[in-house]
C-alpha positions in Angstrom: 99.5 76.2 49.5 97.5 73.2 48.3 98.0 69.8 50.0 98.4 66.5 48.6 96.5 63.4 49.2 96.5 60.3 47.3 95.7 56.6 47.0 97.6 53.3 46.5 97.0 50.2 45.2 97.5 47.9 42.5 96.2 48.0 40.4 94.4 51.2 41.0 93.1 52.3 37.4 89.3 51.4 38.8 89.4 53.7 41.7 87.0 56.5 41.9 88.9 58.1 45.1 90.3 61.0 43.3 86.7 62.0 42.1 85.1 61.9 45.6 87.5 63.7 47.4 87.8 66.5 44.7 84.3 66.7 44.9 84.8 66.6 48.9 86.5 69.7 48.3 85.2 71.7 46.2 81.8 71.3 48.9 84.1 72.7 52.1 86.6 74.7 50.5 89.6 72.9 51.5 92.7 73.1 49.4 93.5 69.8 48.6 94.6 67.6 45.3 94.1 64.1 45.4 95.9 61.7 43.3 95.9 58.0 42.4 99.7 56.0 42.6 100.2 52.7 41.4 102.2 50.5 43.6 103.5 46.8 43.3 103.2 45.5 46.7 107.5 44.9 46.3 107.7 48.7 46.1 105.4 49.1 49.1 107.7 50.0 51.3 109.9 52.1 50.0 106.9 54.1 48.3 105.4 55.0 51.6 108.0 56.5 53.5 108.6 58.4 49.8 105.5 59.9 49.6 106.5 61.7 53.0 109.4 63.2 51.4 107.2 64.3 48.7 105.0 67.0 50.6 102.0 64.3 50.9 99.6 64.8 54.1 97.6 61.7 53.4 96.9 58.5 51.9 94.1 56.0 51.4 95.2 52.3 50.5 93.1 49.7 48.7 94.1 46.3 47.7 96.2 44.6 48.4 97.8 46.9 50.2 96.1 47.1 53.8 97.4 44.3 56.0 100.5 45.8 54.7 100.5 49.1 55.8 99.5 48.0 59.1 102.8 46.9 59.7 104.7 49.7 57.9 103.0 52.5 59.6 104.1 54.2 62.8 101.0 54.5 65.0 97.7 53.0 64.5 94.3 53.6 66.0 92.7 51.8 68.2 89.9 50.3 65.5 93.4 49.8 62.9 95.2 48.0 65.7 92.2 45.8 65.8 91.5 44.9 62.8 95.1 44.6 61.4 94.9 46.5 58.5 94.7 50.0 57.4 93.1 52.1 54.8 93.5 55.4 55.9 97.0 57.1 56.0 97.8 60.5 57.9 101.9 61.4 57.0 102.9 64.3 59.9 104.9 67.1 59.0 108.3 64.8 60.6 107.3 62.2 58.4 105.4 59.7 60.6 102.6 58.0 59.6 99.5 57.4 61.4 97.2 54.5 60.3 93.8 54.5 60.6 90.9 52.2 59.2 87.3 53.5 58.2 86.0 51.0 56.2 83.7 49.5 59.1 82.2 53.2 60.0 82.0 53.7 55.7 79.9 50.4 55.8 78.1 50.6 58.7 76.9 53.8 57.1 75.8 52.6 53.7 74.0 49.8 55.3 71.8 50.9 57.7 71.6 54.7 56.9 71.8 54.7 53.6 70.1 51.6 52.4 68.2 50.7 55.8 68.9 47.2 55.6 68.4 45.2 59.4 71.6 44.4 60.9 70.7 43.8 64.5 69.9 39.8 64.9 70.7 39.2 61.5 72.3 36.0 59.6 75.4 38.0 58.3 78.0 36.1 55.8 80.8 37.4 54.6 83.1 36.1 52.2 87.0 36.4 52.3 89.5 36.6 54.7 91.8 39.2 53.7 92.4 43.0 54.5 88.7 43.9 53.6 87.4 41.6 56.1 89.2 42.3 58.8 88.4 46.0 58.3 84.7 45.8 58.7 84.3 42.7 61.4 84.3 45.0 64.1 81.6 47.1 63.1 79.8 44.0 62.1 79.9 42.3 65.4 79.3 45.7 67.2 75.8 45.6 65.4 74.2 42.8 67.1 74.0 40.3 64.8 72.5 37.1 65.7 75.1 35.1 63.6 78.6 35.9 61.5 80.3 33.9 59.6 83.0 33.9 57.8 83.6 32.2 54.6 87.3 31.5 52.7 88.3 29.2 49.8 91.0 27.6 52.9 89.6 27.2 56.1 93.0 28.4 57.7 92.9 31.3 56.8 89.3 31.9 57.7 89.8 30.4 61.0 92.5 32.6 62.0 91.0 35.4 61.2 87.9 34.1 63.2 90.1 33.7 66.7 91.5 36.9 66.0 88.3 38.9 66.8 86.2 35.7 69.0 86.8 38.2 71.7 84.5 41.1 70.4 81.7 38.7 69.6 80.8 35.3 68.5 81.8 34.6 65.2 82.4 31.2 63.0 84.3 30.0 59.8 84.1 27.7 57.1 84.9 27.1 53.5 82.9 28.2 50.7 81.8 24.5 49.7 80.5 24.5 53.3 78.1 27.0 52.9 75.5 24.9 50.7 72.3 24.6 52.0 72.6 27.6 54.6 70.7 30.7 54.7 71.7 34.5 55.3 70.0 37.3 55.3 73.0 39.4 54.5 76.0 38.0 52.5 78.9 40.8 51.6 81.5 39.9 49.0 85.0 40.6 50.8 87.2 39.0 48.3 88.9 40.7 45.0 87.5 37.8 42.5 85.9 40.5 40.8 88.7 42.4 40.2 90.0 39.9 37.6 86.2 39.6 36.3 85.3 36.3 38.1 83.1 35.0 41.0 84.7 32.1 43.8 82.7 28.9 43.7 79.8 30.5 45.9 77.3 27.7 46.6 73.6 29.6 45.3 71.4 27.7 47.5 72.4 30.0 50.6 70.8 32.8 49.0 66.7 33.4 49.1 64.9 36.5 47.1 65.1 38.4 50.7 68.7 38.0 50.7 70.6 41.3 50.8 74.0 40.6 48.7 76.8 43.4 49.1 79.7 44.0 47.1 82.6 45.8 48.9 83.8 46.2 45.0 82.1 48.4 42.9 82.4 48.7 39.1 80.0 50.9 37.0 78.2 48.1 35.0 77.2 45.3 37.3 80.4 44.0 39.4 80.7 39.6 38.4 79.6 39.4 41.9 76.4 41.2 42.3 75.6 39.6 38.5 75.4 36.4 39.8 73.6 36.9 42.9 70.8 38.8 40.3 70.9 35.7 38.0 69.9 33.5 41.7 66.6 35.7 41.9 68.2 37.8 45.2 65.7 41.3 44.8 68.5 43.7 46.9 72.1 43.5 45.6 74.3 46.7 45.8 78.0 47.3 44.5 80.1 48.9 47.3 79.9 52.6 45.9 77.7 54.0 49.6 80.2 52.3 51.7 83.4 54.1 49.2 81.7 57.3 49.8 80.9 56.8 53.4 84.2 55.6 54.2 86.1 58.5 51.8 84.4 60.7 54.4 85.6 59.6 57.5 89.0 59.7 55.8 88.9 63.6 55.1 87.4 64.2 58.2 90.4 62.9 59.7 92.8 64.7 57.2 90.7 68.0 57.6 88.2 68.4 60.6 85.7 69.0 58.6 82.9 66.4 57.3 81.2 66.5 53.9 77.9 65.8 53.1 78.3 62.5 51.0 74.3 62.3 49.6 75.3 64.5 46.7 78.2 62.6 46.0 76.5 59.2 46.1 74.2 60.9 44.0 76.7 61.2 41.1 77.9 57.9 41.2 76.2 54.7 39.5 
Protein backbone atom coordinates (compact mmCIF):
# COMPACT_ATOMS: atom_id res chain seq x y z
CA UNK A 1 0.00 0.00 0.00
CA UNK A 2 1.46 3.39 -0.95
CA UNK A 3 1.96 5.98 1.82
CA UNK A 4 1.14 9.48 1.94
CA UNK A 5 3.28 12.43 2.61
CA UNK A 6 2.61 15.94 2.03
CA UNK A 7 3.45 19.64 2.68
CA UNK A 8 1.73 22.64 4.18
CA UNK A 9 1.78 26.12 3.81
CA UNK A 10 0.29 29.09 2.53
CA UNK A 11 0.56 29.80 0.24
CA UNK A 12 2.30 26.72 -1.16
CA UNK A 13 1.77 26.97 -5.10
CA UNK A 14 5.86 27.76 -5.29
CA UNK A 15 6.91 24.62 -3.59
CA UNK A 16 8.97 22.16 -5.32
CA UNK A 17 8.64 19.46 -2.33
CA UNK A 18 6.45 17.13 -4.21
CA UNK A 19 9.01 16.90 -7.09
CA UNK A 20 12.04 16.11 -4.82
CA UNK A 21 10.59 13.54 -2.83
CA UNK A 22 8.95 11.74 -5.91
CA UNK A 23 12.11 11.89 -7.34
CA UNK A 24 13.46 10.63 -3.75
CA UNK A 25 11.52 7.71 -4.52
CA UNK A 26 11.68 6.63 -7.49
CA UNK A 27 15.86 6.47 -6.59
CA UNK A 28 15.20 3.94 -3.36
CA UNK A 29 12.09 2.36 -4.26
CA UNK A 30 9.96 3.39 -1.54
CA UNK A 31 6.23 3.54 -2.06
CA UNK A 32 5.36 6.83 -1.23
CA UNK A 33 3.09 9.89 -2.83
CA UNK A 34 3.72 13.24 -1.83
CA UNK A 35 1.32 15.95 -2.05
CA UNK A 36 1.13 19.69 -1.57
CA UNK A 37 -2.04 21.21 0.90
CA UNK A 38 -2.88 24.68 1.18
CA UNK A 39 -3.59 25.84 4.66
CA UNK A 40 -4.58 29.25 6.16
CA UNK A 41 -2.78 29.42 9.27
CA UNK A 42 -6.74 29.69 11.04
CA UNK A 43 -7.29 26.12 9.74
CA UNK A 44 -3.93 25.07 11.12
CA UNK A 45 -5.09 23.29 13.60
CA UNK A 46 -7.74 21.46 12.80
CA UNK A 47 -5.89 20.45 9.41
CA UNK A 48 -3.16 18.73 11.27
CA UNK A 49 -4.74 16.44 13.54
CA UNK A 50 -6.97 15.72 9.97
CA UNK A 51 -4.38 14.69 7.95
CA UNK A 52 -3.91 11.81 10.72
CA UNK A 53 -7.24 10.64 10.12
CA UNK A 54 -6.57 10.64 6.58
CA UNK A 55 -3.86 7.74 6.33
CA UNK A 56 -0.93 10.48 6.09
CA UNK A 57 2.61 9.22 7.56
CA UNK A 58 4.26 12.55 7.21
CA UNK A 59 4.40 16.12 6.69
CA UNK A 60 6.81 18.90 5.83
CA UNK A 61 5.69 22.58 6.81
CA UNK A 62 6.86 25.78 5.23
CA UNK A 63 5.73 29.30 5.95
CA UNK A 64 4.27 30.45 8.00
CA UNK A 65 3.47 27.51 9.50
CA UNK A 66 6.60 26.38 11.71
CA UNK A 67 6.59 28.19 14.99
CA UNK A 68 3.14 26.90 14.75
CA UNK A 69 3.44 23.39 14.63
CA UNK A 70 5.85 23.48 17.29
CA UNK A 71 3.16 24.05 19.64
CA UNK A 72 0.52 21.77 17.98
CA UNK A 73 2.67 18.77 17.73
CA UNK A 74 2.95 16.03 20.41
CA UNK A 75 6.70 15.32 20.78
CA UNK A 76 9.52 17.23 19.45
CA UNK A 77 13.16 16.47 19.03
CA UNK A 78 15.66 17.70 20.76
CA UNK A 79 17.10 20.16 17.77
CA UNK A 80 12.85 21.14 17.21
CA UNK A 81 12.54 21.84 21.00
CA UNK A 82 15.45 24.11 20.46
CA UNK A 83 14.80 26.04 17.97
CA UNK A 84 11.01 26.41 18.49
CA UNK A 85 9.80 25.55 15.32
CA UNK A 86 9.26 22.57 13.18
CA UNK A 87 9.45 21.56 9.62
CA UNK A 88 9.42 18.07 9.61
CA UNK A 89 6.19 16.15 10.68
CA UNK A 90 6.12 12.21 11.48
CA UNK A 91 1.98 11.34 12.17
CA UNK A 92 2.18 7.48 14.12
CA UNK A 93 -0.14 5.02 13.26
CA UNK A 94 -2.35 6.29 16.80
CA UNK A 95 -2.26 9.58 15.42
CA UNK A 96 0.53 11.34 17.29
CA UNK A 97 2.68 13.62 15.85
CA UNK A 98 6.26 13.89 16.16
CA UNK A 99 8.02 17.23 15.17
CA UNK A 100 11.28 17.46 14.00
CA UNK A 101 13.35 20.36 12.30
CA UNK A 102 16.06 19.77 9.47
CA UNK A 103 16.50 22.94 8.08
CA UNK A 104 19.87 23.61 9.97
CA UNK A 105 21.42 20.01 8.92
CA UNK A 106 19.75 20.86 5.00
CA UNK A 107 21.82 24.20 5.30
CA UNK A 108 24.69 23.29 6.83
CA UNK A 109 24.87 20.89 3.96
CA UNK A 110 24.42 23.18 1.07
CA UNK A 111 26.96 25.49 2.54
CA UNK A 112 29.94 23.86 3.23
CA UNK A 113 29.47 20.60 1.24
CA UNK A 114 27.83 21.67 -1.46
CA UNK A 115 28.99 25.10 -2.22
CA UNK A 116 32.24 25.00 0.12
CA UNK A 117 31.77 28.35 1.47
CA UNK A 118 33.98 29.09 5.02
CA UNK A 119 31.83 29.03 7.91
CA UNK A 120 34.26 28.56 10.75
CA UNK A 121 35.38 32.21 12.08
CA UNK A 122 33.17 33.79 9.81
CA UNK A 123 31.11 37.26 9.89
CA UNK A 124 27.65 35.51 9.46
CA UNK A 125 24.31 37.86 9.21
CA UNK A 126 21.22 36.72 8.98
CA UNK A 127 18.17 38.45 8.37
CA UNK A 128 14.65 37.83 10.00
CA UNK A 129 13.53 36.67 13.01
CA UNK A 130 10.82 34.24 12.39
CA UNK A 131 10.49 30.36 12.00
CA UNK A 132 13.31 30.16 9.39
CA UNK A 133 15.74 31.61 11.69
CA UNK A 134 15.28 29.92 14.47
CA UNK A 135 15.52 26.69 12.46
CA UNK A 136 19.06 27.16 11.28
CA UNK A 137 20.78 29.24 14.42
CA UNK A 138 21.80 26.23 15.94
CA UNK A 139 23.71 24.75 13.23
CA UNK A 140 25.03 28.18 12.62
CA UNK A 141 26.49 28.77 16.04
CA UNK A 142 27.61 25.01 16.08
CA UNK A 143 29.99 26.02 13.09
CA UNK A 144 32.31 28.27 14.82
CA UNK A 145 31.62 31.40 13.63
CA UNK A 146 33.49 34.25 14.76
CA UNK A 147 30.43 36.63 14.80
CA UNK A 148 26.34 36.15 14.27
CA UNK A 149 23.99 38.47 14.06
CA UNK A 150 20.81 38.76 13.69
CA UNK A 151 19.02 41.34 11.80
CA UNK A 152 14.92 42.27 12.11
CA UNK A 153 12.87 45.26 10.86
CA UNK A 154 11.89 45.49 15.12
CA UNK A 155 14.49 44.99 17.31
CA UNK A 156 12.14 43.02 19.77
CA UNK A 157 11.70 40.60 18.03
CA UNK A 158 15.23 40.09 16.99
CA UNK A 159 16.32 40.44 20.54
CA UNK A 160 14.24 37.73 21.75
CA UNK A 161 15.10 35.56 19.52
CA UNK A 162 18.82 36.38 20.29
CA UNK A 163 18.35 35.49 24.31
CA UNK A 164 16.71 32.56 23.33
CA UNK A 165 19.71 30.66 21.92
CA UNK A 166 22.82 33.23 23.96
CA UNK A 167 23.33 29.95 25.66
CA UNK A 168 24.60 27.86 22.62
CA UNK A 169 26.86 30.60 21.48
CA UNK A 170 27.42 34.30 21.37
CA UNK A 171 25.14 35.87 19.15
CA UNK A 172 23.82 39.74 18.68
CA UNK A 173 20.78 41.68 17.25
CA UNK A 174 19.91 44.71 15.67
CA UNK A 175 17.65 46.39 13.14
CA UNK A 176 18.14 46.44 9.63
CA UNK A 177 18.86 50.33 9.51
CA UNK A 178 21.56 49.34 11.93
CA UNK A 179 23.48 47.38 9.80
CA UNK A 180 24.94 50.24 7.49
CA UNK A 181 28.39 50.41 7.30
CA UNK A 182 29.15 46.74 8.63
CA UNK A 183 30.68 43.98 6.84
CA UNK A 184 29.81 40.12 6.57
CA UNK A 185 31.17 37.63 4.89
CA UNK A 186 28.01 35.61 4.83
CA UNK A 187 24.58 37.28 4.85
CA UNK A 188 21.36 34.72 4.50
CA UNK A 189 18.02 36.06 3.71
CA UNK A 190 15.61 34.54 6.54
CA UNK A 191 12.62 36.64 5.90
CA UNK A 192 9.52 35.87 3.28
CA UNK A 193 9.90 39.54 1.51
CA UNK A 194 10.35 37.76 -1.45
CA UNK A 195 7.50 35.86 -1.35
CA UNK A 196 5.32 38.95 -2.19
CA UNK A 197 8.16 39.92 -4.83
CA UNK A 198 10.00 42.59 -2.62
CA UNK A 199 13.30 43.14 -0.66
CA UNK A 200 13.29 44.79 3.28
CA UNK A 201 15.22 48.05 3.41
CA UNK A 202 18.67 46.15 3.50
CA UNK A 203 21.35 48.78 3.90
CA UNK A 204 23.96 47.73 0.54
CA UNK A 205 27.07 49.09 2.09
CA UNK A 206 27.40 45.80 4.39
CA UNK A 207 27.96 43.83 1.37
CA UNK A 208 31.66 43.61 -0.47
CA UNK A 209 32.19 41.49 -3.98
CA UNK A 210 33.48 38.63 -1.47
CA UNK A 211 30.32 38.63 0.20
CA UNK A 212 28.40 35.24 0.04
CA UNK A 213 24.54 36.26 -0.04
CA UNK A 214 22.02 33.19 0.65
CA UNK A 215 18.51 33.01 0.02
CA UNK A 216 16.64 30.48 2.19
CA UNK A 217 13.81 31.20 -0.67
CA UNK A 218 14.33 30.00 -3.96
CA UNK A 219 12.33 30.85 -7.14
CA UNK A 220 13.42 29.71 -10.63
CA UNK A 221 14.35 33.15 -12.14
CA UNK A 222 16.38 35.17 -9.72
CA UNK A 223 14.50 35.39 -6.15
CA UNK A 224 14.09 39.88 -5.44
CA UNK A 225 16.63 38.99 -2.91
CA UNK A 226 19.59 37.47 -4.55
CA UNK A 227 18.73 40.30 -7.53
CA UNK A 228 19.65 42.94 -5.50
CA UNK A 229 22.55 41.67 -3.81
CA UNK A 230 23.84 40.93 -7.83
CA UNK A 231 22.87 44.60 -8.69
CA UNK A 232 25.53 45.60 -5.36
CA UNK A 233 28.42 43.79 -7.28
CA UNK A 234 28.36 40.64 -4.57
CA UNK A 235 30.16 37.64 -7.13
CA UNK A 236 28.50 34.48 -4.88
CA UNK A 237 24.70 34.71 -4.36
CA UNK A 238 22.59 31.44 -4.33
CA UNK A 239 18.68 30.89 -4.00
CA UNK A 240 18.00 28.33 -1.32
CA UNK A 241 17.40 25.28 -3.74
CA UNK A 242 20.85 23.00 -2.04
CA UNK A 243 19.59 23.63 1.35
CA UNK A 244 15.60 22.44 0.00
CA UNK A 245 17.15 19.43 -1.22
CA UNK A 246 19.52 18.80 1.52
CA UNK A 247 16.93 19.34 4.09
CA UNK A 248 14.09 17.24 1.94
CA UNK A 249 16.61 14.45 2.68
CA UNK A 250 16.95 14.43 6.16
CA UNK A 251 13.13 14.53 6.14
CA UNK A 252 12.73 11.12 4.22
CA UNK A 253 15.41 9.64 6.00
CA UNK A 254 13.38 10.10 9.01
CA UNK A 255 10.04 9.02 7.39
CA UNK A 256 11.97 5.91 5.68
CA UNK A 257 15.45 4.92 6.98
CA UNK A 258 16.77 5.15 3.99
CA UNK A 259 18.89 8.35 2.63
CA UNK A 260 18.87 9.49 -1.07
CA UNK A 261 21.56 10.74 -2.90
CA UNK A 262 20.41 14.43 -3.46
CA UNK A 263 23.47 15.50 -6.21
CA UNK A 264 21.16 14.23 -9.03
CA UNK A 265 18.30 15.96 -7.69
CA UNK A 266 20.09 19.29 -7.20
CA UNK A 267 21.19 18.59 -10.56
CA UNK A 268 17.61 19.01 -11.98
CA UNK A 269 16.71 21.94 -10.34
CA UNK A 270 17.77 25.68 -11.43
Amino acid sequence: MTDRYGVIGHPIGHSKSPVIHRLFAAQTGEDLSYEAFDVPPEALESRLRAFAGEGLRGLNVTVPHKEQVARLVDQLTDRAHLAGAVNTVTIAVDGRLDGDNTDGVGLLTDLATNLEVQLEDARILVLGAGGATRGIIPALLGSGPRDLVVANRTLERARALASHFERLGAIAACRFDELAGRRFDLVINATSAGLQGGVPPFPASMLTPETVCYDLSYAMADTPFVAWARSHGVQHAHQGWGMLVEQAAEAFFIWRGVRPDTQPVRAKLP
